[in-house]
KESE-324163 format. One record per residue (C-alpha): residue number from 1; residue in three letters; x negated, y, z negated. Coordinates in steps of 0.02 Angstrom, whole numbers, always signed. Each point is the difference from the previous one (the first is absolute). Layout:
KESE-324163
R   mipa   lovo       xx       yy       zz
R    NUM    ALA        X        Y        Z
...
//
This chain:
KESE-324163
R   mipa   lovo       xx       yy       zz
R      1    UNK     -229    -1055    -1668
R      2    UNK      -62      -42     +177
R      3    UNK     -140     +135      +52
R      4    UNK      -36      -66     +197
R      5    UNK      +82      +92     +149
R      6    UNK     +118     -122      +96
R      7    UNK     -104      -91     +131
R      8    UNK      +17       +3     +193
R      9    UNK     +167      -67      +38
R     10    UNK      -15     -147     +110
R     11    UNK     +126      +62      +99
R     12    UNK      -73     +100     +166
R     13    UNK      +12     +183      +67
R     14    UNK     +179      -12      +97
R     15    UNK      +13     +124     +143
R     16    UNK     +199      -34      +14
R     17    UNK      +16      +23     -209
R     18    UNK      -78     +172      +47
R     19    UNK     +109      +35     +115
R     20    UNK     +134      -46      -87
R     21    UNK      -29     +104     -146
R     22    UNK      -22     +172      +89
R     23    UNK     +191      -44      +94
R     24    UNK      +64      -41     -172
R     25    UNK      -67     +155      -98
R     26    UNK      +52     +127     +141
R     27    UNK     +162     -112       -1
R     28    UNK      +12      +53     -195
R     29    UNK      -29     +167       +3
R     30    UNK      +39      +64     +173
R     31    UNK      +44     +170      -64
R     32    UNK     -131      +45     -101
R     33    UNK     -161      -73     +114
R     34    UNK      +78      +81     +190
R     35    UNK      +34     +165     -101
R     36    UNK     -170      +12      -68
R     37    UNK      -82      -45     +170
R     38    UNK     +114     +140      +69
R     39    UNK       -7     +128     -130
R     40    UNK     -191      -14       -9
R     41    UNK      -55      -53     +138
R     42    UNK      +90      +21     +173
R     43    UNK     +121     +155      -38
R     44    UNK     -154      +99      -44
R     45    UNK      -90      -80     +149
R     46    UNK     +127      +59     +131
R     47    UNK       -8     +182      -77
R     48    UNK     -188      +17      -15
R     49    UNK       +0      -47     +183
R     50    UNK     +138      +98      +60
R     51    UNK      -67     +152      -65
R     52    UNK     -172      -60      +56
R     53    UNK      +21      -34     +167
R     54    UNK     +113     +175      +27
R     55    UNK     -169      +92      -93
R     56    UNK     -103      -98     +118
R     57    UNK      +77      +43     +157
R     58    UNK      -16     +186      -76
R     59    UNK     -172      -11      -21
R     60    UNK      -48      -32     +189
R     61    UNK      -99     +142      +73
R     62    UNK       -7      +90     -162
R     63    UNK     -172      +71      -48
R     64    UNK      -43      -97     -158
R     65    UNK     +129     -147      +84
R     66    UNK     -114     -146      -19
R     67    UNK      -43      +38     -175
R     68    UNK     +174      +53      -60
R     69    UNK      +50     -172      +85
R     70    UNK     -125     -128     -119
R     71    UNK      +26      +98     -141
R     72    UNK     +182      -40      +31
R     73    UNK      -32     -182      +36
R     74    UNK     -130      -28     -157
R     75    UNK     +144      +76     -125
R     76    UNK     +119     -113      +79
R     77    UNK      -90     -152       +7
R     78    UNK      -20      +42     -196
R     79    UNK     +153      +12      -22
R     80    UNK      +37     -153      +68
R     81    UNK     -122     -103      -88
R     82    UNK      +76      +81     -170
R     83    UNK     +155      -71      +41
R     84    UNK      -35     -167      +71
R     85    UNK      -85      -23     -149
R     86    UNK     +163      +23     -126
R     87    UNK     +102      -85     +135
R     88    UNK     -131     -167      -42
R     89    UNK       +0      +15     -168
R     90    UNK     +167      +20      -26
R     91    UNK      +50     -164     +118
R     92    UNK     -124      -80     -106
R     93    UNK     +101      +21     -157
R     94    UNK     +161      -55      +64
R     95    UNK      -53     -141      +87
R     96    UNK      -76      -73     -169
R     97    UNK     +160      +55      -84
R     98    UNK      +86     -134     +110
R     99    UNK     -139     -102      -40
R    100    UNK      +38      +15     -197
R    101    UNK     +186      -34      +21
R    102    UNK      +71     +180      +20
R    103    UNK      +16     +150      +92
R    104    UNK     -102     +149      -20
R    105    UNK     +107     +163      +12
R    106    UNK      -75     +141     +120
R    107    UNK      -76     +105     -144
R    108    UNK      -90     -143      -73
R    109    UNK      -70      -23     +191
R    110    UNK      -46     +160      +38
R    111    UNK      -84      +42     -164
R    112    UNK     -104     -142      +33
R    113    UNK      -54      +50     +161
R    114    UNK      -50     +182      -66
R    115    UNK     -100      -66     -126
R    116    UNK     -128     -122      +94
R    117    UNK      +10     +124     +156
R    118    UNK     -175      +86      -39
R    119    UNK      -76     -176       -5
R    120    UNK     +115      -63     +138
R    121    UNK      -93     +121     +132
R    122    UNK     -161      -23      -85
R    123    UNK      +20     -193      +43
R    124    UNK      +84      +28     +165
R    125    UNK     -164     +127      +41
R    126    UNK     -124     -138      -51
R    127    UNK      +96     -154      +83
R    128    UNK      +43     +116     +159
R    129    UNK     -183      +33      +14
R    130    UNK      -83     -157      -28
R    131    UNK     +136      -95     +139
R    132    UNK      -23     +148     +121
R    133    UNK     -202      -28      -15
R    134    UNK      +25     -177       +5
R    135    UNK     +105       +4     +150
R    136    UNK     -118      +56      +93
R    137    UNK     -119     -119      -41
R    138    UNK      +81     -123     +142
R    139    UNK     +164      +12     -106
R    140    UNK       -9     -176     -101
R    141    UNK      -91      +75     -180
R    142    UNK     +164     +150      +19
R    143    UNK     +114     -154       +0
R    144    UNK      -83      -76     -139
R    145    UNK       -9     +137     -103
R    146    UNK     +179      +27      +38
R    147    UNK      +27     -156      -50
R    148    UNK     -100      -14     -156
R    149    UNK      +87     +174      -60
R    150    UNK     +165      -19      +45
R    151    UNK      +71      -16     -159
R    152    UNK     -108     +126      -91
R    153    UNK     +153     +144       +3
R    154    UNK     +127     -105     -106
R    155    UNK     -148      -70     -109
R    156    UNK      -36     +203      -39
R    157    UNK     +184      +57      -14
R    158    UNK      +55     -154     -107
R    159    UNK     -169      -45      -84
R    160    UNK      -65     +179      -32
R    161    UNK     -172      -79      +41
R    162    UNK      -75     +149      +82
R    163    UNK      -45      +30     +172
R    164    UNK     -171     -115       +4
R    165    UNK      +86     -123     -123
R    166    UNK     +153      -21     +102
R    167    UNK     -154      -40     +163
R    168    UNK      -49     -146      -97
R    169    UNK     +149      -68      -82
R    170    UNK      +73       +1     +186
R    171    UNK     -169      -86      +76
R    172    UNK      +24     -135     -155
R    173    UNK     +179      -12      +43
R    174    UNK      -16      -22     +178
R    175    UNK     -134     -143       -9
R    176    UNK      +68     -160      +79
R    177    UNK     +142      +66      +85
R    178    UNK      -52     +120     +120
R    179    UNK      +46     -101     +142
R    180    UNK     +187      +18      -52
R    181    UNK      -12     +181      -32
R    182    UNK      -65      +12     +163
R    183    UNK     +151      -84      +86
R    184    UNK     +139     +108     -129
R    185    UNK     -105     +161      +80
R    186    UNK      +35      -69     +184
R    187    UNK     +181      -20      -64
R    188    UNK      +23     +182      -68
R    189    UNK     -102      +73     +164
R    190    UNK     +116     -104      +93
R    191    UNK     +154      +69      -89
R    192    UNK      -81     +195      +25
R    193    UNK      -31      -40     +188
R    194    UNK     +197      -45      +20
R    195    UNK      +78     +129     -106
R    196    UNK     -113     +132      +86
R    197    UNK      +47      -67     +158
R    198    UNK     +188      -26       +9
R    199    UNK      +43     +170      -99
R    200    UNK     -140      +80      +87
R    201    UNK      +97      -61     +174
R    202    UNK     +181      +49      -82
R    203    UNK      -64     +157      -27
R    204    UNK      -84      +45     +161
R    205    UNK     +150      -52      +90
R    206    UNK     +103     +130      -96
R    207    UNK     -106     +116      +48
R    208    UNK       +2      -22     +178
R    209    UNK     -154     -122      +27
R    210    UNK     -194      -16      +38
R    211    UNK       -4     +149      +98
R    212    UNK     +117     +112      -97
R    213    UNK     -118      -57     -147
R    214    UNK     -145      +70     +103
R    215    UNK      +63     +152      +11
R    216    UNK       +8      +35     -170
R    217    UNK     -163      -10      -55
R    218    UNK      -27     +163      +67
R    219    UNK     +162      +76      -80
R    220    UNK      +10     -111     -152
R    221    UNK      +84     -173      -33
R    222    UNK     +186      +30      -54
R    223    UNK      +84      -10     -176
R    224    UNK      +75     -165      +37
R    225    UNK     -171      -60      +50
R    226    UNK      -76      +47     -170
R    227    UNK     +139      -87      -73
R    228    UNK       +7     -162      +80
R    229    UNK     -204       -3      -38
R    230    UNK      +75      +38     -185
R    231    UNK     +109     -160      +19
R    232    UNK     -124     -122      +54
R    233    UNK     -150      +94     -150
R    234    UNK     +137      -40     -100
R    235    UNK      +25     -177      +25
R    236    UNK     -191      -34      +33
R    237    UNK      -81      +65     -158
R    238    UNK     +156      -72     -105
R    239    UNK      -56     -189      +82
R    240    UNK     -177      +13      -12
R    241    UNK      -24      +81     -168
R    242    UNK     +140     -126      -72
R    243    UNK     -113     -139     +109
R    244    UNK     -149      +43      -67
R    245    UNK      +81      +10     -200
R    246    UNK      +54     -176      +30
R    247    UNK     -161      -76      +64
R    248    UNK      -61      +79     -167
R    249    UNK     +115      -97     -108
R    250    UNK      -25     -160     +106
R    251    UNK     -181      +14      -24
R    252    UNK       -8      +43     -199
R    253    UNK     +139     -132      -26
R    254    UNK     -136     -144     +114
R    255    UNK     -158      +64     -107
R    256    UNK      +67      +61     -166
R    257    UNK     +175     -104       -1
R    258    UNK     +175      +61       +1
R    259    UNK      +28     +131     -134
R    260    UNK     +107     -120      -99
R    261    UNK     -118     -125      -39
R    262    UNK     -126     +127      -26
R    263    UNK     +124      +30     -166
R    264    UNK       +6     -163      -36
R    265    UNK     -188      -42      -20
R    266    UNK      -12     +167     -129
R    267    UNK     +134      -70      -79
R    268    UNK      -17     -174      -31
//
């Protein structure tokens, strides 16, 4: 019996294989993926801040008004990072069911996502932190800390690592191909910066334009406002986390080799 990990595969990091991938798994399991970045993530989104912004506008003038209002901000921000969290984990999971030659079913998904979403925000915390800091350190060591770490979330949901382990294994992972990473990241930005922007125009002509849109920032931004924003949340965290699921794979399959021949070495 063969006891070495597969080496390196000779074959290098390929942004367009990345690419690829996250089309084909979303292509595979439309269903399941857009209803878990809806369910989760953007429906609760557009009802935390419909409610928030009515309580908001409430709150002006009110005695204890400023306090009410970042108490009320803080427990939605919370909530927000709670279920961002299960949204990631759960993409995870069905992305790398594509990978493995099936689909995951939306329990299976969302089960996964609940169970890593304590160490999920404990990552996100640490990572969130450490770019912010570094941002503002002339903003190159944020990027490369984004960079070295931008696989650590599917290492932790799919490895079960731990939150410092999954650091690491993404920093190991990342090593040689950073410059890659770097252009998929353009290539997802890119794809956020023209969602945003055509719905984001769609829906601002529906509701009657730049100045119409003005106006309601003192009354509130309308239902179909909230929703459109739910749209494009939608579409946005279902590409990136899918994105980022596939880099993982691309990168385990160049350092460790494909899963496949991983079997094959134990076996021979």
């Amino acid at each position: 019996m063969a006891t070495n990990i597969a080496p390196m595969s000779n074959e290098a990091v390929s942004v367009g294989r990345i690419m690829n991938r996250s089309f084909a798994a979303i292509g595979a399991n439309p269903l399941v993926m857009l209803s878990i970045a809806f369910l989760f993530g953007a429906l609760p989104s557009v009802i935390i801040a419909y409610f928030n912004q009515r309580l908001q506008i409430s709150l002006v003038g009110q005695p204890n008004g400023v306090r009410d209002s970042a108490i009320l901000t803080m427990g939605s921000a919370i909530i927000g990072l709670v279920l961002s969290m299960i949204v990631q984990g759960a993409l995870v999971r069905a992305t790398m069911a594509h990978s493995e030659g099936r689909r995951a079913s939306f329990g299976e998904s969302v089960v996964a996502g609940l169970r890593v979403v304590l160490p999920l925000i404990g990552l996100s915390l640490i990572v969130g932190f450490s770019i912010g800091f570094g941002l503002l350190l002339l903003i190159v060591p944020g990027v490369i800390l984004y960079l070295i770490w931008s696989v650590a979330a599917p290492v932790l949901v799919e490895e079960r690592s731990g939150v410092f382990g999954a650091l690491g294994r993404s920093r190991s992972l990342t090593k040689g191909a950073r410059w890659k990473i770097f252009g998929l990241e353009l290539i997802i930005l890119l794809f956020y910066w023209l969602t945003s922007a055509l719905l984001g125009f769609a829906i601002g002509i529906t509701n009657g334009g730049l100045q119409a849109m003005a106006q309601m920032t003192q009354t509130g931004l309308p239902i179909t406002w909230l929703i459109g924003n739910a749209v494009i949340a939608t579409l946005i965290n279902t590409f990136w986390s899918t994105a980022q699921t596939s880099l993982y794979v691309e990168l385990r399959d160049w350092k460790d080799g494909p899963r496949g021949r991983q079997l094959e070495e134990v076996f021979a």
